[in-house]
MDTraj code that builds the backbone (N, CA, C; nanometers):
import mdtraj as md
import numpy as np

residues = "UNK UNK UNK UNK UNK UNK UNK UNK UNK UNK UNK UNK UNK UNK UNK UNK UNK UNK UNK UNK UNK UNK UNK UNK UNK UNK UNK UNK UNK UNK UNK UNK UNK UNK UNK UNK UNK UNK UNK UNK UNK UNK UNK UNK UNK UNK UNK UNK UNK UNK UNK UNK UNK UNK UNK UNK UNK UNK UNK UNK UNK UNK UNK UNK UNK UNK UNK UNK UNK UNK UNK UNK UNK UNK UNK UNK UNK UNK UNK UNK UNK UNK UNK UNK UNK UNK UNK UNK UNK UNK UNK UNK UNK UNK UNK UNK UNK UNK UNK UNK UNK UNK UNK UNK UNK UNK UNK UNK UNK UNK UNK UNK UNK UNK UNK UNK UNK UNK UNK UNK UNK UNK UNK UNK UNK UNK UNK UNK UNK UNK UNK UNK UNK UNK UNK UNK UNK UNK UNK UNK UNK UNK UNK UNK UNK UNK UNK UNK UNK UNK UNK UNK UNK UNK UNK UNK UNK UNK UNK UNK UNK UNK UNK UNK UNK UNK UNK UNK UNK UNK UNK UNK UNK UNK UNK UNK UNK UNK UNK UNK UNK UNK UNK UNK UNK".split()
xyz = np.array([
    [-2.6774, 0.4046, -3.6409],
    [-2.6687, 0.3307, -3.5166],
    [-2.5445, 0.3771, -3.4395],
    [-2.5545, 0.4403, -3.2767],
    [-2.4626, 0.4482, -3.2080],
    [-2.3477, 0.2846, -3.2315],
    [-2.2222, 0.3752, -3.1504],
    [-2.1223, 0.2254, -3.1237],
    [-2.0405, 0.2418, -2.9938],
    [-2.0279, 0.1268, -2.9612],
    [-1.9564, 0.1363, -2.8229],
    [-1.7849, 0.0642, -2.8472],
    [-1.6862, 0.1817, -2.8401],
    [-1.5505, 0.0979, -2.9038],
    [-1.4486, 0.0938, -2.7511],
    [-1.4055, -0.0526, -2.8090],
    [-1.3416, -0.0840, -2.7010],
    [-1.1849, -0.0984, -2.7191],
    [-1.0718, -0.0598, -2.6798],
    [-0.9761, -0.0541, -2.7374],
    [-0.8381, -0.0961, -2.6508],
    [-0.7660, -0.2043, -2.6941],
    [-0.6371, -0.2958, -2.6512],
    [-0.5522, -0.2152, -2.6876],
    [-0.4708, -0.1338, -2.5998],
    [-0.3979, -0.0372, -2.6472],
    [-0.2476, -0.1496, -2.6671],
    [-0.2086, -0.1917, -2.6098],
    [-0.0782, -0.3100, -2.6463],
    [-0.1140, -0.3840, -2.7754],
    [-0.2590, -0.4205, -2.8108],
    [-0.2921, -0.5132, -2.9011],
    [-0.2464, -0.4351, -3.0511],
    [-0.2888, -0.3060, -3.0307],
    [-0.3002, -0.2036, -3.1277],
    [-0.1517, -0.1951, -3.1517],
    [-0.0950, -0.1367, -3.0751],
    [0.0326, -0.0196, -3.1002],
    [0.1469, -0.1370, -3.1233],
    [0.2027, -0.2779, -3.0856],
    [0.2630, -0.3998, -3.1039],
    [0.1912, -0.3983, -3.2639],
    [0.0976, -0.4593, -3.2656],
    [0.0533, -0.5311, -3.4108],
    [0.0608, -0.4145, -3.5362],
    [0.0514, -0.2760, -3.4854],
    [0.0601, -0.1916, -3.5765],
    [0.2177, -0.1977, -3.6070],
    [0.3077, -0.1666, -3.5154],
    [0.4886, -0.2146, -3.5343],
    [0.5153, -0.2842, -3.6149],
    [0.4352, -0.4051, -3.5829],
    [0.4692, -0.5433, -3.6784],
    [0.4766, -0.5232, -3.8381],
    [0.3158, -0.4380, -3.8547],
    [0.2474, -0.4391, -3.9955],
    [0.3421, -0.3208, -4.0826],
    [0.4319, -0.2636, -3.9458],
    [0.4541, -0.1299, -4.0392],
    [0.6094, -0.1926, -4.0846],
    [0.7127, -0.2305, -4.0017],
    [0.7999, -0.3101, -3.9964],
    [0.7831, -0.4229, -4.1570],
    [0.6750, -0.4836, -4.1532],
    [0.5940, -0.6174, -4.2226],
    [0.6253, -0.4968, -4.3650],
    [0.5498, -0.3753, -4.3728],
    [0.5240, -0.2936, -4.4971],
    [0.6838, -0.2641, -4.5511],
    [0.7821, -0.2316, -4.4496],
    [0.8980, -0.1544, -4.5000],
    [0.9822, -0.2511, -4.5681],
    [1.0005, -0.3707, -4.5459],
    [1.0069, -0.5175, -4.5513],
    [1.1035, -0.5446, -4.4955],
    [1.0867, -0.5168, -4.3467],
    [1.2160, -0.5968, -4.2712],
    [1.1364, -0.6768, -4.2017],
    [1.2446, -0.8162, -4.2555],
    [1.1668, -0.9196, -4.2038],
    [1.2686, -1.0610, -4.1395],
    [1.2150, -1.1036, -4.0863],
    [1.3029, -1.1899, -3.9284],
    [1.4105, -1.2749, -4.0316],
    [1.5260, -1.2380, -3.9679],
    [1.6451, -1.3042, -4.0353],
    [1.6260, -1.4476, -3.9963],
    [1.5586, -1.5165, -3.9085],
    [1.5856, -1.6447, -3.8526],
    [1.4276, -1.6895, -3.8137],
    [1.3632, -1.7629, -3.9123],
    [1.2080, -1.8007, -3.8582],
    [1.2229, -1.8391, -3.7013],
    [1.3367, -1.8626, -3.6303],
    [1.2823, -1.8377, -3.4721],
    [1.3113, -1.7206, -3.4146],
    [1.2783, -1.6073, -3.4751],
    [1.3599, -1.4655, -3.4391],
    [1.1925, -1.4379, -3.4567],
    [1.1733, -1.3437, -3.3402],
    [1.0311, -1.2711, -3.3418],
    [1.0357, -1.1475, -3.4659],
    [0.9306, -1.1599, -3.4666],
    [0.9007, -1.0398, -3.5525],
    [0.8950, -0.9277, -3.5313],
    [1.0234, -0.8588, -3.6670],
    [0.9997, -0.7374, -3.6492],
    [0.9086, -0.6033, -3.5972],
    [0.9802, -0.5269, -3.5551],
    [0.8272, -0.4422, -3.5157],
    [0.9322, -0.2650, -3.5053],
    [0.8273, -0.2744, -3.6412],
    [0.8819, -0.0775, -3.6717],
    [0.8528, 0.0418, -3.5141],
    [1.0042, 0.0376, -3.4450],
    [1.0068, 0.1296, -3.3105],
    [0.9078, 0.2973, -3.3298],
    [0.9304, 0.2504, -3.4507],
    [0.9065, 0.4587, -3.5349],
    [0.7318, 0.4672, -3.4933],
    [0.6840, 0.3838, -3.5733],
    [0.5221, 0.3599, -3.5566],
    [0.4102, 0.4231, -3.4214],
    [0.4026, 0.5032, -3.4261],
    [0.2655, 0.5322, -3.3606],
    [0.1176, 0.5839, -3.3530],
    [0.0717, 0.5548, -3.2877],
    [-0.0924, 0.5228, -3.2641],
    [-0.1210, 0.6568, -3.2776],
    [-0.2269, 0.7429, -3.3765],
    [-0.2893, 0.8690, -3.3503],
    [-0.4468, 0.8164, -3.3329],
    [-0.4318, 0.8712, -3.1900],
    [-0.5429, 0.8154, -3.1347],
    [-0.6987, 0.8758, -3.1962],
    [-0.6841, 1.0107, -3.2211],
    [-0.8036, 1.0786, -3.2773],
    [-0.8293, 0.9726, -3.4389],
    [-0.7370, 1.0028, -3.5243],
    [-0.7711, 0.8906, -3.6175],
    [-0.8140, 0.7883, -3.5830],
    [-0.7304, 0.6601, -3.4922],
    [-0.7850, 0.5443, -3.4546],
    [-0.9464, 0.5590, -3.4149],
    [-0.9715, 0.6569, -3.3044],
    [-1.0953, 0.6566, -3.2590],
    [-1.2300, 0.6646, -3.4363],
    [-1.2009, 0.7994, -3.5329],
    [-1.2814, 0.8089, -3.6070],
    [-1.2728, 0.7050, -3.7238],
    [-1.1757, 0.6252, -3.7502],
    [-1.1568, 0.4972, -3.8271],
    [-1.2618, 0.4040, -3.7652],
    [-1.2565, 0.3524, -3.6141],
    [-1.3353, 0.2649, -3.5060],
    [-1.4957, 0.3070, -3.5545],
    [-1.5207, 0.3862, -3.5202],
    [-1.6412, 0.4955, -3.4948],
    [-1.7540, 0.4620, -3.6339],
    [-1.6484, 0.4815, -3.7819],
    [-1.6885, 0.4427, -3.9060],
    [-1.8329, 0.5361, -3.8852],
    [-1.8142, 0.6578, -3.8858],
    [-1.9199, 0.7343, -3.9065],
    [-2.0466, 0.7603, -3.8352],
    [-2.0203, 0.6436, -3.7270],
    [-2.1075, 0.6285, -3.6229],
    [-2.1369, 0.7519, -3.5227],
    [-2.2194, 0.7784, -3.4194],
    [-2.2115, 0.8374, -3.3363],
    [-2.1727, 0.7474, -3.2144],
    [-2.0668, 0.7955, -3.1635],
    [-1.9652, 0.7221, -3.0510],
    [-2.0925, 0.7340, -2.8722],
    [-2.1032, 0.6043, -2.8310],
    [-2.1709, 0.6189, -2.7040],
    [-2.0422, 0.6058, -2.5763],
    [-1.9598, 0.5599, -2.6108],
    [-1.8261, 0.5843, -2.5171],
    [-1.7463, 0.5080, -2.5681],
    [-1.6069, 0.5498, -2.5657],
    [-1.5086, 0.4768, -2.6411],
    [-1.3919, 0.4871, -2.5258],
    [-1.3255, 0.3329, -2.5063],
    [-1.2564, 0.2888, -2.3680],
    [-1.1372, 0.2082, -2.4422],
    [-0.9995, 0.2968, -2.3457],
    [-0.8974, 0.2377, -2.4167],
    [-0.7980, 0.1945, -2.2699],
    [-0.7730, 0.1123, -2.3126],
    [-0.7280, 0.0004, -2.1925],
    [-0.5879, -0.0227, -2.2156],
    [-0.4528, -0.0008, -2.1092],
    [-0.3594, -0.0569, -2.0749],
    [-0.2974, -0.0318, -2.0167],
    [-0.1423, -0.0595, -2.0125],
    [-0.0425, -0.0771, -1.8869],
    [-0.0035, 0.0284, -1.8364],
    [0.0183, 0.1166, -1.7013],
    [0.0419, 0.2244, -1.6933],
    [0.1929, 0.2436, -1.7058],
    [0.2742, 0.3225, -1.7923],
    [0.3298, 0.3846, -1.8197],
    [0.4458, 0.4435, -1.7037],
    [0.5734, 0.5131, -1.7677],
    [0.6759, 0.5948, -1.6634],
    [0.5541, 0.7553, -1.6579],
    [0.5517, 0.7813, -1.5336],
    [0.4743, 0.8954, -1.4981],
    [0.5369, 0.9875, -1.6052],
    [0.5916, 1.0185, -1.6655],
    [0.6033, 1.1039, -1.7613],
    [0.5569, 1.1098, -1.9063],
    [0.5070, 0.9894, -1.9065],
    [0.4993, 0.9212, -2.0595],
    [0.3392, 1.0215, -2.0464],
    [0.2960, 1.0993, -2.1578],
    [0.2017, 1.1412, -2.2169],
    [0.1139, 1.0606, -2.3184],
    [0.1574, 0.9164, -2.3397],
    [0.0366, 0.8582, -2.4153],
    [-0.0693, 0.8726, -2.3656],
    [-0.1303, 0.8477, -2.2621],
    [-0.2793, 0.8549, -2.2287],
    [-0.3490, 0.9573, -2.2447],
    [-0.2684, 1.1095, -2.2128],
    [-0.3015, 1.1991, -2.2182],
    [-0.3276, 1.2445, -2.3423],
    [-0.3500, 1.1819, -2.4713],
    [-0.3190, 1.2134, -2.5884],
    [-0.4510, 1.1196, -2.6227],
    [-0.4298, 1.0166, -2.5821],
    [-0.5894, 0.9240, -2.6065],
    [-0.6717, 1.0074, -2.5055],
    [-0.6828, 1.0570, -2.3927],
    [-0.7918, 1.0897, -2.3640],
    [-0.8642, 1.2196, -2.4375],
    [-0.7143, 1.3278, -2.4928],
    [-0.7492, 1.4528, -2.5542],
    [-0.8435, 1.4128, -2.6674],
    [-0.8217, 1.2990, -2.7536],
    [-0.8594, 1.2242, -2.8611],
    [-1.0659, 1.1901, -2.8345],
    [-1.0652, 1.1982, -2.7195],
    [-1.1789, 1.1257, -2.6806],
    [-1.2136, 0.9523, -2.6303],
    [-1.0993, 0.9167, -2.5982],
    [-1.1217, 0.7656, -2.4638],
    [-1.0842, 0.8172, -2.3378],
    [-1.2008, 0.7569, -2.3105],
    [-1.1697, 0.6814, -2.1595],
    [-1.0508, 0.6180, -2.1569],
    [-0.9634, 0.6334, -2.0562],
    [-0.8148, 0.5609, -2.0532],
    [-0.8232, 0.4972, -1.9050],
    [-0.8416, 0.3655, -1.9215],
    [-0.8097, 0.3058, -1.8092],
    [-0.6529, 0.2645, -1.7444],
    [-0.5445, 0.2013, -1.6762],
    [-0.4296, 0.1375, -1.7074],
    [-0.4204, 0.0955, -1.5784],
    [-0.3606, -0.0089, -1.5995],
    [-0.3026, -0.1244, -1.4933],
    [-0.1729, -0.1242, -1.5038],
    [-0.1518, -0.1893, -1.3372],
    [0.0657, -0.1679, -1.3201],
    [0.0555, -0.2826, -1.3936],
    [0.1891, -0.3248, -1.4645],
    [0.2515, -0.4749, -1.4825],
    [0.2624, -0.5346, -1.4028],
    [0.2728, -0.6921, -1.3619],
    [0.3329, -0.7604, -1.2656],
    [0.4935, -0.7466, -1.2357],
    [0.5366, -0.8549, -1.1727],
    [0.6727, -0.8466, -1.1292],
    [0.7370, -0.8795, -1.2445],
    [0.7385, -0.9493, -1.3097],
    [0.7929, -0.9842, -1.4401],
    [0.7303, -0.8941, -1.5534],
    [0.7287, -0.7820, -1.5651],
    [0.6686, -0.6617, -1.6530],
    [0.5780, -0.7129, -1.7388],
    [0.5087, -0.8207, -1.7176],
    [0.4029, -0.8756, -1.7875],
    [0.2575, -0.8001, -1.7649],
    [0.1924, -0.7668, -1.8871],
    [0.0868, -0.6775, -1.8844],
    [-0.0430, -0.7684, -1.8164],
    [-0.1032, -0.6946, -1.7130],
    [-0.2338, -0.7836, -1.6522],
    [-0.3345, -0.6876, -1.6477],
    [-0.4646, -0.7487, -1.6603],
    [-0.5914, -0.6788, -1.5977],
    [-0.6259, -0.5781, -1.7163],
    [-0.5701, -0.5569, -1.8490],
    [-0.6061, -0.5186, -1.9472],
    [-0.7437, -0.5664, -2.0475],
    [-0.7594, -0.7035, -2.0756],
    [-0.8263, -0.7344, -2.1618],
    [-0.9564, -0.7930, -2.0859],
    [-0.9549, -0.8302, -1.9324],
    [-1.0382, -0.8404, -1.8268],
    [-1.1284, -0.7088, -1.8232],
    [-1.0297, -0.5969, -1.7962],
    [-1.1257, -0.4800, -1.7946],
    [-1.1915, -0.4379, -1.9017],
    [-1.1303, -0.4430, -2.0063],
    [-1.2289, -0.4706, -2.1564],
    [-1.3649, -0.4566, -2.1108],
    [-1.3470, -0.6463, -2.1356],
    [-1.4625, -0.7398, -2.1033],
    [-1.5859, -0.7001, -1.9585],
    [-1.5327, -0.6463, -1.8435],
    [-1.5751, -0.6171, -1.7400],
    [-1.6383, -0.4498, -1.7793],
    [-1.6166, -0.3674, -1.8100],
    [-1.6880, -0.2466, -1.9085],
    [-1.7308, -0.2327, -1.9925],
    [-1.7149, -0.3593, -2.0453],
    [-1.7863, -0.3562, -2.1868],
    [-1.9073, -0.4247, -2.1423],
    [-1.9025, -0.5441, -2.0973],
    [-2.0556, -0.6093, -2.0287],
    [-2.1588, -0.4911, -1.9603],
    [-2.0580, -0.4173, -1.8760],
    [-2.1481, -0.3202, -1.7663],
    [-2.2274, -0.2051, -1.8674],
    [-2.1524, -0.1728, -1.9714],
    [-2.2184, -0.0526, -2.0574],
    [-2.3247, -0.1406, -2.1601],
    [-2.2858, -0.2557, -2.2215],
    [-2.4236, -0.3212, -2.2706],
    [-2.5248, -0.3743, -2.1837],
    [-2.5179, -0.4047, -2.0788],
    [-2.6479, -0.4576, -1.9485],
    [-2.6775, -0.3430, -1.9213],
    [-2.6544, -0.2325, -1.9226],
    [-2.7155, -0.0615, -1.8671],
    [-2.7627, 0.0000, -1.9941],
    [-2.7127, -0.0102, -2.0777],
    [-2.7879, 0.0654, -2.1584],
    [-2.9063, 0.0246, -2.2995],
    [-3.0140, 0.0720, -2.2921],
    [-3.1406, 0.0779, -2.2911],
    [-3.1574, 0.0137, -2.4398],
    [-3.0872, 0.0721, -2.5552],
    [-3.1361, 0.0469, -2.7195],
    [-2.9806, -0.0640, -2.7280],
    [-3.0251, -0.1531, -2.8361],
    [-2.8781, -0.2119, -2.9020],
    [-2.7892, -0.1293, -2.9608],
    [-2.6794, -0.1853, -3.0123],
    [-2.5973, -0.0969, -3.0628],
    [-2.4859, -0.1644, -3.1299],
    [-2.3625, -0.0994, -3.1745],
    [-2.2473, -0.1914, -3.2589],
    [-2.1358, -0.1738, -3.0989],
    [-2.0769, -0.2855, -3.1514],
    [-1.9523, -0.3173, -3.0542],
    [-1.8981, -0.3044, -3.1217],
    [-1.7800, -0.2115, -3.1179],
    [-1.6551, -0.2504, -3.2211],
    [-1.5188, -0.2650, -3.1047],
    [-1.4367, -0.3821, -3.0806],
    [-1.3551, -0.4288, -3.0032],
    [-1.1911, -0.4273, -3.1087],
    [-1.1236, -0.3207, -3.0906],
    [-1.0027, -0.3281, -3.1596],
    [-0.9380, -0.3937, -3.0586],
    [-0.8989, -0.5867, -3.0849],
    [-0.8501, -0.6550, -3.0481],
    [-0.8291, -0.8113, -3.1085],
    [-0.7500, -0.8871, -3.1380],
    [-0.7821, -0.9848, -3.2341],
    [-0.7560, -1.1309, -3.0850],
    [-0.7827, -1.0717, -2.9804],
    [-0.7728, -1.1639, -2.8539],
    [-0.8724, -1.2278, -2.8695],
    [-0.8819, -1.3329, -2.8128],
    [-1.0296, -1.4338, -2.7902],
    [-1.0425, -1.4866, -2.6334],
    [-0.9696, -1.3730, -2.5835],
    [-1.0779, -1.3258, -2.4581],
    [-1.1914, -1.2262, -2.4325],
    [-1.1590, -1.1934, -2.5885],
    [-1.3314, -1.0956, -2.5543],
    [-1.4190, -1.1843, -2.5841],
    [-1.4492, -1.3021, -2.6297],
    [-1.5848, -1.4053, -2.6585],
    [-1.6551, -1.3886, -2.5862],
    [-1.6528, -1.3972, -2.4318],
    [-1.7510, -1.3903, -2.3451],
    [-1.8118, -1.2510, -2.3748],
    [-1.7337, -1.1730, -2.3874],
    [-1.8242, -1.0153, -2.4215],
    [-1.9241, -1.0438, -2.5596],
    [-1.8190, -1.0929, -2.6343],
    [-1.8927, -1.1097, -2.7507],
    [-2.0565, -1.1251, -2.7321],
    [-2.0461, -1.2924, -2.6369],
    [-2.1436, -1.3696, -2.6287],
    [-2.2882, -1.2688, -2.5875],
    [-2.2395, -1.1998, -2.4857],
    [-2.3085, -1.1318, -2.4288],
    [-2.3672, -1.0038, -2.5050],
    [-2.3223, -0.9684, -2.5151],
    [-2.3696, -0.8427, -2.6656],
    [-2.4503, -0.9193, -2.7607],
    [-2.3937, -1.0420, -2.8217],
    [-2.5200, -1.1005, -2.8962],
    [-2.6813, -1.1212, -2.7902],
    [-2.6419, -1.1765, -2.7363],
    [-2.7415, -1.2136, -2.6109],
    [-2.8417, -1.0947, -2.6191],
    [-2.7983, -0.9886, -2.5984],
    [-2.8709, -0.8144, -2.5847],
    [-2.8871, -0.7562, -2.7028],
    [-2.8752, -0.8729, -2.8316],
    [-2.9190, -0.7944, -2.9870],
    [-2.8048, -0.6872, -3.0341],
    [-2.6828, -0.6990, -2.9661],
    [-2.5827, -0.6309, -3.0665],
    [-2.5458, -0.6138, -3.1210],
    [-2.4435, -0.5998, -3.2750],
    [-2.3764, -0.6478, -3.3772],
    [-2.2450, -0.6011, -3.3235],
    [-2.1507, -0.6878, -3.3119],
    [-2.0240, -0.6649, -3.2319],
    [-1.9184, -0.6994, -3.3807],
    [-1.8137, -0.5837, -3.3778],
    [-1.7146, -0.5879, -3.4707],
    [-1.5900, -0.5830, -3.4165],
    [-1.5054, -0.6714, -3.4826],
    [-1.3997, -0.7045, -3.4302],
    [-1.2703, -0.6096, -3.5181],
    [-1.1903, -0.5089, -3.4835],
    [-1.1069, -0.4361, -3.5817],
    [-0.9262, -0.4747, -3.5261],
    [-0.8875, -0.5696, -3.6128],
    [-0.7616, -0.6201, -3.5860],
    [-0.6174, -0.6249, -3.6451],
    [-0.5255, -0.5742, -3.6345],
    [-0.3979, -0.6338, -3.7438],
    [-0.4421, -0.7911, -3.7955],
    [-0.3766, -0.8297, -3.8940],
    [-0.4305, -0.9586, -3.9267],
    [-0.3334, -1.0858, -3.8504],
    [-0.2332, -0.9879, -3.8528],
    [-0.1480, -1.0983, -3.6939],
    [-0.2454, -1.1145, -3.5773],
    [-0.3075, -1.0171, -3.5478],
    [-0.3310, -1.0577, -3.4269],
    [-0.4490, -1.1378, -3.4251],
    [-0.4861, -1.2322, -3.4880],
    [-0.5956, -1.3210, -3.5384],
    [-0.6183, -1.4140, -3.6102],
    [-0.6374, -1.5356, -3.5637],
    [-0.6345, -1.6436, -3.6937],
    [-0.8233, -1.6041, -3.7494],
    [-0.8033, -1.5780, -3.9437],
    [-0.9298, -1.5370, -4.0094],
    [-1.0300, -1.6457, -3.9905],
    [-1.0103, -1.8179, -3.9125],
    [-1.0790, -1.8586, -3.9046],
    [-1.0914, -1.9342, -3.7573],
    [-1.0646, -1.8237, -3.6575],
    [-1.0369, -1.8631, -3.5234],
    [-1.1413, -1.8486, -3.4850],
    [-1.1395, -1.8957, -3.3793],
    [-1.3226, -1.8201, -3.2692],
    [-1.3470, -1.7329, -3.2560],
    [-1.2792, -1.6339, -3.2697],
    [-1.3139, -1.4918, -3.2413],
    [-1.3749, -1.3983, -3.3755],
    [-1.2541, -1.4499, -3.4641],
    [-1.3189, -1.4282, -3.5836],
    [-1.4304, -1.4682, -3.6496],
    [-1.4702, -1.5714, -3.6420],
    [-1.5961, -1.6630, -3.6863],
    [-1.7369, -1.6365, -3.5925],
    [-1.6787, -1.5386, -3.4525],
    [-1.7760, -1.5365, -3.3507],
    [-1.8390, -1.3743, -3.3874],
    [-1.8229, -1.3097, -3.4013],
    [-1.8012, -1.1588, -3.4495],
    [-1.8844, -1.1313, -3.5306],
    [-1.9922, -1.0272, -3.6176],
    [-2.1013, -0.9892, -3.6955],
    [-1.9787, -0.9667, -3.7959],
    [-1.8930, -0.8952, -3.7904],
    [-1.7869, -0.8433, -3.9200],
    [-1.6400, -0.8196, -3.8460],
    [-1.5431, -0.8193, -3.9226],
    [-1.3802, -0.8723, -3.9073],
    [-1.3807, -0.7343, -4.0096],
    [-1.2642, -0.6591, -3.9407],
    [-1.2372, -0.5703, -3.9703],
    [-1.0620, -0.5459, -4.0061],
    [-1.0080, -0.5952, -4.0441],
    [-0.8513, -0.5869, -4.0553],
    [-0.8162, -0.4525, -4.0727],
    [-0.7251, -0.4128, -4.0030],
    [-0.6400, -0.2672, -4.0047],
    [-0.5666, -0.2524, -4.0451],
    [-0.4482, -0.3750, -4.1229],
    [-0.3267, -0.3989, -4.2062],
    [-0.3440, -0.2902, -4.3128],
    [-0.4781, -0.2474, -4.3876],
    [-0.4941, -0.1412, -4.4804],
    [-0.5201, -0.0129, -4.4423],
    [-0.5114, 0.0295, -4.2952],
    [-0.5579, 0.1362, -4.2626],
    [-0.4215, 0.2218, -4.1750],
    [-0.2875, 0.1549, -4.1891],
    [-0.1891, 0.1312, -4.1224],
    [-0.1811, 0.3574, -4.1220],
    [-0.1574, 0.3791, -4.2119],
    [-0.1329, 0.5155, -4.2451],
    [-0.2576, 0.6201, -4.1981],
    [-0.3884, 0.5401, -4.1398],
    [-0.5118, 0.6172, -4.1282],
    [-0.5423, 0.6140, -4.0068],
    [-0.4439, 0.5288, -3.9131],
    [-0.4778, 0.5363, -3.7443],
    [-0.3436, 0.5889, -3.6913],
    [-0.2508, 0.6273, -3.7703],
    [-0.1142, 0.5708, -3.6753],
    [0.0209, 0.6665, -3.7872],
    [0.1311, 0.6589, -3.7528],
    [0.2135, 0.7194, -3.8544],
    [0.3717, 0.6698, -3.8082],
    [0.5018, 0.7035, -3.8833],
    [0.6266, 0.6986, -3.8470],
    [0.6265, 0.8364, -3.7885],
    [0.7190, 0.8091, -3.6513],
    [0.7503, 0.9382, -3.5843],
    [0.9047, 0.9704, -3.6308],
    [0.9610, 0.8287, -3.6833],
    [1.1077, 0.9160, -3.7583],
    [1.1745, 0.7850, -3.8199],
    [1.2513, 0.8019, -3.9020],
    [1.2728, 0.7417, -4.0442],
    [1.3323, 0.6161, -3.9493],
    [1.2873, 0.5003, -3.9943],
    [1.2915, 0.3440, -3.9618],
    [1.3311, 0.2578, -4.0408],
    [1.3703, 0.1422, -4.0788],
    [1.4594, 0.1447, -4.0367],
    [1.6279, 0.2774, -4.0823],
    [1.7161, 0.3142, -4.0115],
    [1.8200, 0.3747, -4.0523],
    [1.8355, 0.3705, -4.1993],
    [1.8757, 0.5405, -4.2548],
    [1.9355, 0.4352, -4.4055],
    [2.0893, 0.3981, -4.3830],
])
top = md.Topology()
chain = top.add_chain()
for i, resn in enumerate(residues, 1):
    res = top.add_residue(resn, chain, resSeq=i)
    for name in ("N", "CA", "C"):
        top.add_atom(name, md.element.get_by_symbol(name[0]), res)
traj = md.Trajectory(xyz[None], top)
């Protein structure tokens, strides 16, 4: 069965920090101190994509977020990879917008257009994709949800709404890597 993957690039590359940070074991000196998040950690997008994919044949795979300093080459690295790279400015307060909307808004348009069912796989543990969700069930889909386990309560709506829950906490080394030794020794 083809799959159609949809991908939270903030959701990903944050929650992967966390897990890798979470693995090395630095962990918040002060339970009101946010959580760590390993700076080193990054996203290899070709892995991420064939981890997502799970052997599938890919019908388009869409990776969504904030646009970047014009110099920054992440996108260019997910698109070499094979996504679609969408990105939105931040607001005035560098708060990320119009990311998980456009998801949902391309992800509806490619399941109402196209002809056979198929798998959703949504690397995001948000529960603003439900409405997508909903809708993919609606059209006979099996929609999979692939998440850090932070970014998801295992018995939230999103999770409970979903054909299969996919946690990435074990795949930390198979999408993503340290770009240089974290913390300092």
């Amino acid at each position: 069965m083809d799959c159609l993957i949809l991908v939270d690039n903030s959701n990903i590359y944050i929650e992967g920090q966390k897990c890798s940070a979470f693995r090395k074991g630095v962990l918040r000196s002060d339970a009101n101190d946010r959580e760590p998040m390993d700076i080193s950690w990054r996203i290899d997008f070709e892995k991420l994509l064939t981890r997502l994919a799970d052997g599938r044949k890919i019908r388009s795979a869409i990776l969504v977020g904030s646009r970047p300093p014009p110099n920054d080459a992440v996108w260019k690295m997910a698109e070499q990879s094979g996504f679609t790279v969408i990105t939105h400015d931040r607001d005035a307060a560098n708060k990320e917008k119009a990311v998980d909307t456009e998801l949902v808004a391309r992800g509806t348009l490619i399941i109402a257009t196209t002809p056979a069912p198929a798998v959703l796989v949504i690397a995001s543990g948000d529960r603003d994709f439900l409405p997508l969700v909903n809708v993919a069930h609606e059209l006979k889909w099996t929609v999979e949800m692939a998440a850090f386990s932070s970014a998801f309560a295992p018995h939230g709506q999103m999770a409970i709404s979903v054909d299969k829950v996919r946690p990435l906490d074990g795949s930390l080394d198979l999408i993503g890597h340290c770009a240089f030794d974290w913390p300092s020794p």
